[in-house]
C-alpha positions as CSV (number, residue, x, y, z in Angstrom):
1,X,0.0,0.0,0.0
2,X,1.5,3.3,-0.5
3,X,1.5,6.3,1.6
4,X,-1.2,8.2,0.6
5,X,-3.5,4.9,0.4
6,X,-2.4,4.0,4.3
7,X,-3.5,7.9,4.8
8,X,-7.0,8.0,3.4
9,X,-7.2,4.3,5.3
10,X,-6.2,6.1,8.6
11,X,-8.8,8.5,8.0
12,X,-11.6,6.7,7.1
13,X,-11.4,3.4,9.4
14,X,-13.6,3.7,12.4
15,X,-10.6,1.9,14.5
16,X,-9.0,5.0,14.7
17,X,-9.4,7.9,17.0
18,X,-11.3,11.1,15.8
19,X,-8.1,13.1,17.6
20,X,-6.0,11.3,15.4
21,X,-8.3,11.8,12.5
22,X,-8.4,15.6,12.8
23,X,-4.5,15.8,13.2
24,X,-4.3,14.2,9.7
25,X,-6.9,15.8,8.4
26,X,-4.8,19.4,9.5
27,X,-1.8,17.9,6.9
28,X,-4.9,17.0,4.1
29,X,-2.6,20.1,1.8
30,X,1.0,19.1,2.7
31,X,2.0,16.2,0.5
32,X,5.7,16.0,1.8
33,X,4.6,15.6,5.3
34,X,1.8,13.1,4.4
35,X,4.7,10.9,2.8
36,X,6.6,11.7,5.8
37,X,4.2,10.2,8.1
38,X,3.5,7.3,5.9
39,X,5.7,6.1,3.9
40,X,6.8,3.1,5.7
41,X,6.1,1.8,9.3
42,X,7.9,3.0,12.0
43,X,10.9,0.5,12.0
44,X,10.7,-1.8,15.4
45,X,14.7,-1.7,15.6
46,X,16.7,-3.5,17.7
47,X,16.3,-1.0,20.5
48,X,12.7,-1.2,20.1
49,X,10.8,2.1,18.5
50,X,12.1,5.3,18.3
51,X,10.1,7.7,16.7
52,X,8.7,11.3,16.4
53,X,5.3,11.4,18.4
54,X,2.0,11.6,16.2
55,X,-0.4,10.6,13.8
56,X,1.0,7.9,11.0
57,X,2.4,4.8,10.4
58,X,6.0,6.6,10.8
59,X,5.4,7.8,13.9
60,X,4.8,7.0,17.5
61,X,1.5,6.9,19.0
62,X,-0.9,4.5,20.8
63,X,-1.5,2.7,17.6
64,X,2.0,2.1,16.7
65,X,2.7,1.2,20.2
66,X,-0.2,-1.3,20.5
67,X,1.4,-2.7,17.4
68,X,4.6,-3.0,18.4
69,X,3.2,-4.7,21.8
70,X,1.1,-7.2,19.6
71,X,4.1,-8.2,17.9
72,X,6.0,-8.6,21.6
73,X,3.0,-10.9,22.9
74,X,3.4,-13.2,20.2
75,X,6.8,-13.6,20.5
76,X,6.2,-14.2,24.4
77,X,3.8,-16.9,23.9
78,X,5.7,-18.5,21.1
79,X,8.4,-18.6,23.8
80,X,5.9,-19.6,26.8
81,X,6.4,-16.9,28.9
82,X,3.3,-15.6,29.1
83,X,2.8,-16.9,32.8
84,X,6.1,-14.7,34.0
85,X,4.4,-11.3,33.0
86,X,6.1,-7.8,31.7
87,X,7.8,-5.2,33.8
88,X,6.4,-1.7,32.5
89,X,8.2,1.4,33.2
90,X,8.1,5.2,31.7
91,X,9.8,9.0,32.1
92,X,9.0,12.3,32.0
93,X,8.1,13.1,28.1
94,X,4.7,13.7,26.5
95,X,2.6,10.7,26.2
96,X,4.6,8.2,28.2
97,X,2.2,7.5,30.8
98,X,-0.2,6.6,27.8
99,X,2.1,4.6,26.1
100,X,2.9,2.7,29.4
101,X,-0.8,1.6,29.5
102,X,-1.3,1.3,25.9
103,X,1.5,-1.6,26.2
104,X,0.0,-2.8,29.7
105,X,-3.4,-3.5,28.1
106,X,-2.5,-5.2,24.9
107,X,-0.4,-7.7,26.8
108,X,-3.4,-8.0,29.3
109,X,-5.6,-8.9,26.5
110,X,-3.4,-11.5,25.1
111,X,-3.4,-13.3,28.6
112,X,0.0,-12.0,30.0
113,X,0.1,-10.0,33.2
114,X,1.4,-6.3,33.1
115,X,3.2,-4.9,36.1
116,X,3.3,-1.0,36.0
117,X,5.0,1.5,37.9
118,X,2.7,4.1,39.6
119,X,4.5,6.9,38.4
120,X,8.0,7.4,36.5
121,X,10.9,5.7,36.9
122,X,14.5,5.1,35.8
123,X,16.0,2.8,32.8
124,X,18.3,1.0,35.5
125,X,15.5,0.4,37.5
126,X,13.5,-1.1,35.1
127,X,16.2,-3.4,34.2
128,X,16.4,-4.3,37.8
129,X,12.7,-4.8,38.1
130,X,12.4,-7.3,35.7
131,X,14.5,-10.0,37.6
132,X,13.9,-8.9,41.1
133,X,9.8,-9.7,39.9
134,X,10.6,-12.7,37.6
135,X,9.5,-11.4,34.4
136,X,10.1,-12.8,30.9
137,X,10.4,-8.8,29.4
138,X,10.5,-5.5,30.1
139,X,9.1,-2.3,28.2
140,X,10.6,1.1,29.1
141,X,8.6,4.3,27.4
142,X,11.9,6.7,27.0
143,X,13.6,8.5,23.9
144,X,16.2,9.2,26.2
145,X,18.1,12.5,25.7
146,X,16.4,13.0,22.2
147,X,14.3,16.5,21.8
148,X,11.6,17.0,23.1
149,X,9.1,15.6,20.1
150,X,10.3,12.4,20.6
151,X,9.6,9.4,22.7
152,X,10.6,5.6,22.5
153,X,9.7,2.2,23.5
154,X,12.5,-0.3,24.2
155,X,12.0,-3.8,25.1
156,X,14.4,-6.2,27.6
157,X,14.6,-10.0,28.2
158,X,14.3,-11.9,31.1
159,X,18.4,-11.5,31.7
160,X,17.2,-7.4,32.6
161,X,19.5,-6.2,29.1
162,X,17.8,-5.0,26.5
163,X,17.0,-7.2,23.6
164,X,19.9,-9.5,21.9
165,X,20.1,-12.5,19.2
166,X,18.0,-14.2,18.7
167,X,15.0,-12.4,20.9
168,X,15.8,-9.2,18.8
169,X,15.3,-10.6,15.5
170,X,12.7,-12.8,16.6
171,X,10.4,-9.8,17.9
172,X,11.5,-7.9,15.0
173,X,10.0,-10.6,12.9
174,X,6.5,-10.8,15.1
175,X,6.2,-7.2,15.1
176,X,6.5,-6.7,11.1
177,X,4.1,-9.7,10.9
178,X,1.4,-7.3,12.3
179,X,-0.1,-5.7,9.6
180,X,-3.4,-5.3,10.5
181,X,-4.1,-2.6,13.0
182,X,-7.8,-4.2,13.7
183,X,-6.2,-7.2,14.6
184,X,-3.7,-6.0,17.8
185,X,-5.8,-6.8,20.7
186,X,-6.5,-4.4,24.2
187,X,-8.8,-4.2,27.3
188,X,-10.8,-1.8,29.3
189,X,-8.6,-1.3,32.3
190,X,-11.1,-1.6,34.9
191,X,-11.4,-5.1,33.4
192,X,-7.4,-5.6,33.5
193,X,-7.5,-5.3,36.8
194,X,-10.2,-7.1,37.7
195,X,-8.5,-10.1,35.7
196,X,-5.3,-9.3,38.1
197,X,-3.8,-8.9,34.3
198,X,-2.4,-5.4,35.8
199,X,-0.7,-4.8,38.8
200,X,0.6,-1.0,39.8
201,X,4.4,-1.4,41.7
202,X,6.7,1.2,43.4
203,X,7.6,1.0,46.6
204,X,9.0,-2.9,47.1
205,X,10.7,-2.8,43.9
206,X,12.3,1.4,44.7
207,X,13.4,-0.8,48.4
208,X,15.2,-3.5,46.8
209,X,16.9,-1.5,43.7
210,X,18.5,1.1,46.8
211,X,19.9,-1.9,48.6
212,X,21.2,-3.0,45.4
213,X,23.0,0.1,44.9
214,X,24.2,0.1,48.6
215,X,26.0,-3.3,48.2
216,X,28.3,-1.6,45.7
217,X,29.7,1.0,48.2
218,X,33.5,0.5,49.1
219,X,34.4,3.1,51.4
220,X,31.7,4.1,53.6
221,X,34.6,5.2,55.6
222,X,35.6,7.9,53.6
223,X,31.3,9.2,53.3
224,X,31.5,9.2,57.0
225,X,34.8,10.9,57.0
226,X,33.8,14.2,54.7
227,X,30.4,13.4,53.7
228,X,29.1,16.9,55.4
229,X,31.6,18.7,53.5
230,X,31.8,17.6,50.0
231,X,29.4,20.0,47.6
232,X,27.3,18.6,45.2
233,X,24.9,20.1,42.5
234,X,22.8,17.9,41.0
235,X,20.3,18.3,38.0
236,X,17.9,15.7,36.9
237,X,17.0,17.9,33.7
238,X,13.5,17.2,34.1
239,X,13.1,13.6,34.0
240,X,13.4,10.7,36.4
241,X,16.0,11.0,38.4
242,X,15.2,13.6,41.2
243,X,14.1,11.0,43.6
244,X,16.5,7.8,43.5
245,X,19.9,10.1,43.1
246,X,18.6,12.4,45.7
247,X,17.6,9.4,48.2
248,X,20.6,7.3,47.5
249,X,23.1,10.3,48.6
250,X,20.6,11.5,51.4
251,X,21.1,7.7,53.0
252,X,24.7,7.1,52.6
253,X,25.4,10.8,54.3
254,X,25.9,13.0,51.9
255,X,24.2,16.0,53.5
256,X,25.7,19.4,50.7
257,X,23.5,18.1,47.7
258,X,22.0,20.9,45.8
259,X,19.2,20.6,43.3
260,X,18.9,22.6,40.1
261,X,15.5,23.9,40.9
262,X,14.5,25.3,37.5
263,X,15.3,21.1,36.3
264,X,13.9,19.5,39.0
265,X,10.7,18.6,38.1
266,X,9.5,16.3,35.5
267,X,8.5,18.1,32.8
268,X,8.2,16.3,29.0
269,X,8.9,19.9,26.9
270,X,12.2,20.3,28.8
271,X,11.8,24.1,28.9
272,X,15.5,24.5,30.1
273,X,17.2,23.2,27.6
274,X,17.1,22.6,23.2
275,X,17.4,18.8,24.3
276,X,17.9,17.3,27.6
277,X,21.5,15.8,26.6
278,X,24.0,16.0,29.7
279,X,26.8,15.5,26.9
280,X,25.5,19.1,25.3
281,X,27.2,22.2,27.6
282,X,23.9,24.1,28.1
283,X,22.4,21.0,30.0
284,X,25.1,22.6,32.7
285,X,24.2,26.0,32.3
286,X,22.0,26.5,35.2
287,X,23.8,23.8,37.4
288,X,27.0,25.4,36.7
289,X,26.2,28.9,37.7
290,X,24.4,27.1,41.2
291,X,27.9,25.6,41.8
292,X,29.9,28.5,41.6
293,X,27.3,30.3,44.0
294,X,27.5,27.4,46.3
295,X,31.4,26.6,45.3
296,X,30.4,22.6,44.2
297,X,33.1,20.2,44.3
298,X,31.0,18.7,41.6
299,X,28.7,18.8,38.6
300,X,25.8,16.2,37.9
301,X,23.4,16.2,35.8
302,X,21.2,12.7,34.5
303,X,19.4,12.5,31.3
304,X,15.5,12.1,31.3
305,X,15.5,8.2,31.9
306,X,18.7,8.1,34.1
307,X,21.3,5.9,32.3
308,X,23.8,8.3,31.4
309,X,25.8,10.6,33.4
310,X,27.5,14.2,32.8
311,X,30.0,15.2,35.0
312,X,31.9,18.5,36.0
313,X,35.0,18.5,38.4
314,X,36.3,21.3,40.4
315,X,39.7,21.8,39.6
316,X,41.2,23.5,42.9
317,X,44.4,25.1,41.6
318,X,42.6,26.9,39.5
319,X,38.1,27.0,40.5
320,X,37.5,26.6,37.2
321,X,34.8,23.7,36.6
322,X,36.5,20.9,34.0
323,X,33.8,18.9,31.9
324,X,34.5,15.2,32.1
325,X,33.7,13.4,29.1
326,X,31.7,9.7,29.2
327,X,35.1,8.3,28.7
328,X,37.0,10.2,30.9
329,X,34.5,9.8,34.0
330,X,34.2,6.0,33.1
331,X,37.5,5.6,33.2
332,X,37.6,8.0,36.8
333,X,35.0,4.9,38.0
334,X,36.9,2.4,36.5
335,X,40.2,2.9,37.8
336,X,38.4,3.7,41.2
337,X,36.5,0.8,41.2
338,X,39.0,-1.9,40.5
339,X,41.7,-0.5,41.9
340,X,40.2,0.1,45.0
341,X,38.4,-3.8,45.1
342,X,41.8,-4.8,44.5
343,X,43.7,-2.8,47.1
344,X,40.7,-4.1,49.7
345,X,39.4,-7.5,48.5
346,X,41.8,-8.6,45.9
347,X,40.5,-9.6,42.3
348,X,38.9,-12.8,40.6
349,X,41.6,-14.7,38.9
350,X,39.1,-14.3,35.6
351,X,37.6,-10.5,36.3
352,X,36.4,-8.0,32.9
353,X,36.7,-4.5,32.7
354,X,33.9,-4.4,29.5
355,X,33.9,-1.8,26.7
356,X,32.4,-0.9,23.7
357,X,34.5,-0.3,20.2
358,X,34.2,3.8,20.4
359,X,35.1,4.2,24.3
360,X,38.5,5.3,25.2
361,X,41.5,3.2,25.0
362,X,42.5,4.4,28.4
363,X,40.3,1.8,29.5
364,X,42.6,-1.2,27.7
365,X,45.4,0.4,29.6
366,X,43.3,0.4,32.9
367,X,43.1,-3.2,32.3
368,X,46.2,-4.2,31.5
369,X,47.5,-2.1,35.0
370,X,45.4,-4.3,36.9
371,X,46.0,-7.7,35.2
372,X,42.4,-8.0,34.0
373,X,40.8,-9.3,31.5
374,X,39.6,-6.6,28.7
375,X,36.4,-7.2,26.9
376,X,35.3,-5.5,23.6
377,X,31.8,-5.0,22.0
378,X,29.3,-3.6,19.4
379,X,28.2,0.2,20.5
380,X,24.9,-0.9,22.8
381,X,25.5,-1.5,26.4
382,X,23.1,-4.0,25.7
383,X,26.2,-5.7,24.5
384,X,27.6,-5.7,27.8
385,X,24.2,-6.9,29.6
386,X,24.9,-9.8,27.3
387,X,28.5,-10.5,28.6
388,X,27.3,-10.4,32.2
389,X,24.6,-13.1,31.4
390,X,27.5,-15.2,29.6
391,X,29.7,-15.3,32.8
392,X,26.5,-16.4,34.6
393,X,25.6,-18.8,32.3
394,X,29.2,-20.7,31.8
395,X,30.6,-20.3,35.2
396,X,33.3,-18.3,33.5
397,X,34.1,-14.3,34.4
398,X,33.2,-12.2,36.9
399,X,32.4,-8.5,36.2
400,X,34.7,-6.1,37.4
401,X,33.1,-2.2,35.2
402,X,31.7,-2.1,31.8
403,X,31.0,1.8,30.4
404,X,30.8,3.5,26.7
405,X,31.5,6.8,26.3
406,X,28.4,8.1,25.6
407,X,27.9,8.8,29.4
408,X,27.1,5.2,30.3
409,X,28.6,2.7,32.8
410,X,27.1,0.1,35.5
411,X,28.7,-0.7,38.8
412,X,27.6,-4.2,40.0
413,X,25.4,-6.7,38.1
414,X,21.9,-5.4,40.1
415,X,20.9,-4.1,36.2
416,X,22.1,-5.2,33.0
417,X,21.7,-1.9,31.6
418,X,23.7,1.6,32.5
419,X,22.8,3.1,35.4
420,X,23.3,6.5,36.0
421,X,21.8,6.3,39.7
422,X,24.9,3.6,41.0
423,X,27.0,6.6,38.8
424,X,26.0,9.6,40.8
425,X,26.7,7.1,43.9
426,X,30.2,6.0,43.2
427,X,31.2,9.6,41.8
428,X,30.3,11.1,44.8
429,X,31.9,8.3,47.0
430,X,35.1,8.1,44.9
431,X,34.8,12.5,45.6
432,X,34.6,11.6,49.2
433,X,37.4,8.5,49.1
434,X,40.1,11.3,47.1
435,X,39.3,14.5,49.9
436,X,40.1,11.9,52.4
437,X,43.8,11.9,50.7
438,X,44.0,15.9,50.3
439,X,42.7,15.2,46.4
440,X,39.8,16.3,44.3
441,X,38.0,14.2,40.9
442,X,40.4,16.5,38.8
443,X,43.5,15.7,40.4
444,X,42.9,11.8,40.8
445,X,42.2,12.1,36.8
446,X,45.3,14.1,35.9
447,X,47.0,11.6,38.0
448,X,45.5,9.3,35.7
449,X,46.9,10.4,32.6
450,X,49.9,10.4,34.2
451,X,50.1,7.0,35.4
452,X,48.5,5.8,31.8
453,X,48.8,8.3,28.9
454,X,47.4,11.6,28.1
455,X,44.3,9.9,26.0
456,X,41.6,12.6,24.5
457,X,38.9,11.0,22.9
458,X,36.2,13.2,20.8
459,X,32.9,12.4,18.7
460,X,31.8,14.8,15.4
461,X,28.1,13.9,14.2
462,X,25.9,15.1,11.3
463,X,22.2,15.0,11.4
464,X,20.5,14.4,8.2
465,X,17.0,14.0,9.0
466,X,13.8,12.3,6.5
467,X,14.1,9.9,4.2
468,X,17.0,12.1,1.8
469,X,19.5,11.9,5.2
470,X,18.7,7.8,5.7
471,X,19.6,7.7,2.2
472,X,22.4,10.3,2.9
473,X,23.7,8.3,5.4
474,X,24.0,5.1,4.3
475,X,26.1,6.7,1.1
476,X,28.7,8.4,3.5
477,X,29.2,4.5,4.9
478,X,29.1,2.8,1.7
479,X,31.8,6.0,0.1
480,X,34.2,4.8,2.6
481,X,33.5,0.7,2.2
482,X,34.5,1.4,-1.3
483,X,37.1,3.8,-0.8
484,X,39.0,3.8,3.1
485,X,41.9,6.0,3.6
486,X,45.1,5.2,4.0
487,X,45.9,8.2,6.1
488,X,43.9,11.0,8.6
489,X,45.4,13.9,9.8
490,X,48.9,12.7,9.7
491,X,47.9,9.5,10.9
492,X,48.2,6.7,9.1
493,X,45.8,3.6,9.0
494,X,47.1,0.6,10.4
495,X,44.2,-1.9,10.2
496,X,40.7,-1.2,8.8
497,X,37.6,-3.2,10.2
498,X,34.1,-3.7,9.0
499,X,32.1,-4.9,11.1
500,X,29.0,-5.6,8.5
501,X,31.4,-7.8,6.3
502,X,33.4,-9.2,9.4
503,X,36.6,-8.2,8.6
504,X,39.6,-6.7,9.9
505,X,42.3,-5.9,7.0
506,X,46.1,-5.3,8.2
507,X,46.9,-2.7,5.6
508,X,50.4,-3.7,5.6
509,X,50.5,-7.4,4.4
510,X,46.7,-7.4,3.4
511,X,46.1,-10.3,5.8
512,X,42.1,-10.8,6.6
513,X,40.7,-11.5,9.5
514,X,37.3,-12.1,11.4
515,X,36.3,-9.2,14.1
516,X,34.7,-12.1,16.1
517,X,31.6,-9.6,16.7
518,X,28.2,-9.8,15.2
519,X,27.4,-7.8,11.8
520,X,26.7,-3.9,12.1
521,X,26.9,-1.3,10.0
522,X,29.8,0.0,11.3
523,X,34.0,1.0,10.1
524,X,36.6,1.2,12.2
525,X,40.3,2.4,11.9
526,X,43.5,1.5,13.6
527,X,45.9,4.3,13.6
528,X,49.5,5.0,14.3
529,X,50.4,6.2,17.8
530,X,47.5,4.5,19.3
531,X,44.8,6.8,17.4
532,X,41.6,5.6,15.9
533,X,38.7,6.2,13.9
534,X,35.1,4.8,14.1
535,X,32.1,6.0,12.0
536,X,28.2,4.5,12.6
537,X,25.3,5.7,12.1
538,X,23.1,6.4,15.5
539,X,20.6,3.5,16.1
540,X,18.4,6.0,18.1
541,X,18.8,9.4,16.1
542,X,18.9,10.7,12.3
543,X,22.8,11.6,12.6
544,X,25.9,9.4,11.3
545,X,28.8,9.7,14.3
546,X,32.4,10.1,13.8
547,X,34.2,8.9,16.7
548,X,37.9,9.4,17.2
549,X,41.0,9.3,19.5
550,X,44.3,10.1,19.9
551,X,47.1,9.8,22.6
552,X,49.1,12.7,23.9
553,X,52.2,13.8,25.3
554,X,50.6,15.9,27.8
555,X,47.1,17.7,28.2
556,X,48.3,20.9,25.9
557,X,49.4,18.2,23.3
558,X,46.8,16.3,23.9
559,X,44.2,19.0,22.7
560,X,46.5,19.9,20.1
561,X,46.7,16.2,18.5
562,X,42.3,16.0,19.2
563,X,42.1,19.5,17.3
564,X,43.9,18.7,14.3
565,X,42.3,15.0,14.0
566,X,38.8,16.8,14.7
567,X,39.5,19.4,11.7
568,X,40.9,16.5,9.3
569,X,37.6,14.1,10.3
570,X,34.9,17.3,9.5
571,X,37.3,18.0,5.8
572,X,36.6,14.3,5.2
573,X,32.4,14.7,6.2
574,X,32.4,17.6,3.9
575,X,33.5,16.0,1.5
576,X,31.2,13.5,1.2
577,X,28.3,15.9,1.8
């Protein structure tokens, strides 16, 4: 059916909504957005949806989220899981309530029992809640840090990580099966409930996820110790964090935490900010001018569903506030939380620091320091979920850290997804553990460079949004397929990878190897000096990333080396534009 056939259907079947029908009939003159809106479904990724919210088959909106759950219910019952029920959980944007109970009542009407937070609540909690209640999935209603117009709908397994082979593809499959919109089943909820098919949760399951988080501190000493003194601002930038950051750090005894009022409550249009990104420097506007009133040690800010993690350290010598980056604040935790374990407890003869393909090499270094074991993956921390459930299932590795650089790390095994709650918890700890020793974050992660190399690791992206940029994008990857360079910015490539044809070439004797990883549109380049170059498109956004790194001499050369790679990498992108 083409587009404008699947319009006119939208508009004249009584299955839909009259709100919906008036919002298309307000487009009835605009023939690009029409096509926009319905020229394919929205695609049920392996992340689950992600979509603009609205009218359409391209978009998101109860109809494409009953769909979606339709497809999920199948796949449940083909699996017989439908007796272990689904974990529901939702943040602060427009319409995620709705969704939540959208989802809740298809899989009530198709016989499988719905548990529902009363009110919004974090990604990491989520992924706790499905194994502390049992449950064979989990939905999360989140777009994450995306603009405000957005919201999403990811989907986890039983393990608490979000979907993986083969339960990716197989929902995949069930969902695109659905092609009937009159055939996706719901309830009345009143009748849900009667049918104990929907059950509200908060409290027991908000209990047991801060207990979890507790079990991961190391030195309560050093809380105790300067607890009263240490400064933090925190903002939760109008999503779901407010409560379970501000409670953890309340109950360990960290009494100086100061809220970005203007961020603090939930608030789906995000009226503070373009988008609520804590990579993006205006996100730390407002919470940077509270911590030079207050004079902060540090900077915190969570994104809307409270995986990821922005950072800004005080540096003393100076009181200027340094912006950590996802890779430099994972490798802060990191080195913290191994080498403190180690220095305490000693380490498992078989223990993983875990990190994706883009995250900083500092962290193979880390590794190597501590004699443990280093573990790769796809970009996904759902990737790292998965290596967590393969040391539980063989017997074989125990978890030390895994992080990515985009702002995401998890500390302990309570979630298989990041968690930017047990973040803000360590941060602050590891705060309190370096005051103890006359140190602040800054000077424990110049100490670092020191002690590994003066890493600097940066990230160039270009959006190219409709269905021109998807075709845009995919050129850009297949340009450089046909034609990789042999050199960037003075920096010449030493192996290229592909990680859709499962190769690694050594540009020097041609040899061909396998990347042991699955297939994903992805290139990657090994460059002199310990450089690299990675470019993917974004599974959640309509941008194509360039991520790269480089290794310095000191933090002047550093920036220097990041500079010049930065300048060469955007040449290249215009290029291709």
């Amino acid at each position: 059916m083409e587009y404008r056939e699947k319009y006119e259907e939208w508009l004249s079947n009584p299955y839909f909504d009259e709100a919906t029908k008036e919002e298309l009939r307000a487009i009835a003159g605009d023939e690009g957005e029409i096509k926009e809106r319905f020229y394919k479904d929205l695609e049920f990724g392996t992340a689950g949806l992600r979509g603009v919210i609205g009218a359409g088959t391209n978009r998101l909106n109860i109809y494409t989220v009953r769909k979606a759950t339709q497809g999920l219910a199948n796949y449940i019952c083909k699996n017989n899981g439908q007796d272990k029920g689904v974990a529901i959980a939702y943040d602060s944007r427009r319409m995620s309530p709705e969704f939540a109970d959208e989802a809740a009542l298809c899989l009530a009407a198709n016989g499988i029992k719905a548990y529902v937070f009363e009110s919004l609540r974090p990604t990491p909690e989520l992924s706790y809640a499905v194994r502390f209640l049992g449950c064979i999935a989990g939905i999360n209603i989140t777009a994450s840090h995306n603009p405000p117009e957005y919201n999403g709908y990811k989907v986890y397994w039983e393990d608490g990580a979000q979907i993986t082979p083969p339960h990716d593809k197989g929902i995949m499959d069930e969902v695109r099966a659905v092609t009937d919109y009159n055939t996706v089943k719901t309830m009345e909820l009143a009748q849900a409930k009667a049918a104990g098919l929907y059950q509200t949760i908060g409290a027991e399951v908000d209990d047991g996820y801060i207990s979890e988080l507790k079990k991961q501190v190391i030195h309560q000493d050093a809380i105790d110790a300067v607890g009263s003194e240490l400064k933090i601002v925190y903002s939760p930038l109008h999503g779901t964090g407010n409560i379970p950051a501000r409670r953890i750090l309340r109950e360990l005894g960290f009494k100086n935490v100061y809220v970005v009022k203007e961020q603090e409550l939930p608030d789906g249009d995000f009226p503070t900010v373009s988008y609520p990104n804590p990579e993006a420097k205006e996100a730390f506007e407002l919470g940077l001018g509270l911590a030079k009133e207050v004079d902060a040690d540090l900077v915190l800010a969570t994104d809307p569903d409270a995986d990821r993690l922005g950072v800004y350290v005080k540096d003393s010598k100076t009181g200027e506030y340094k912006e950590l980056t996802g890779n430099m604040s994972g490798c802060l935790l990191a080195d913290y939380e191994i080498g403190q374990r180690k220095e305490l407890y000693g380490l498992p003869e078989d223990g993983y620091l875990i990190k994706t393909i883009v995250t900083s090499n500092m962290a193979d270094a880390i590794a190597k320091s501590y004699g443990v074991g280093l573990i790769e993956v796809l970009t996904g921390f759902k990737y790292i979920g998965q290596q967590i459930l393969g040391f539980e299932t063989t017997g074989k590795g125990h978890y030390l850290f895994g992080f990515e650089e985009s702002y995401g790390c998890l500390i302990g095994t309570h979630a298989r997804d990041k968690d930017a709650i047990v973040a803000t918890m360590a941060l602050c700890e590891a705060a309190a553990y370096y005051k103890t020793k006359g140190k602040t974050l800054w000077d424990a992660m110049v100490d670092m460079y020191e002690k590994y190399g003066y890493y600097k690791d940066a990230i160039q992206s270009i959006t190219l949004k409709g269905i021109e940029g998807l075709q845009k994008i995919q050129e850009i990857l297949e340009t450089l397929r046909k034609n990789p360079p042999m050199e960037v910015g003075g920096y010449k490539v030493v192996k290229a990878r592909d990680y859709q044809a499962d190769t690694i070439r050594d540009i020097a004797t041609g040899e061909v190897t396998s990347t042991g990883l699955p297939s994903s549109n992805v290139l990657y380049y090994d460059l002199t000096d310990d450089a690299w170059l990675c470019v993917r498109p974004s599974g959640t956004e309509p941008k194509v990333k360039f991520y790269y790194g480089i290794k310095g001499t000191s933090l002047e050369d550093a920036d220097e080396k990041s500079d010049k790679l930065g300048k060469e990498v955007l040449a290249m992108i215009d290029a291709m534009l």
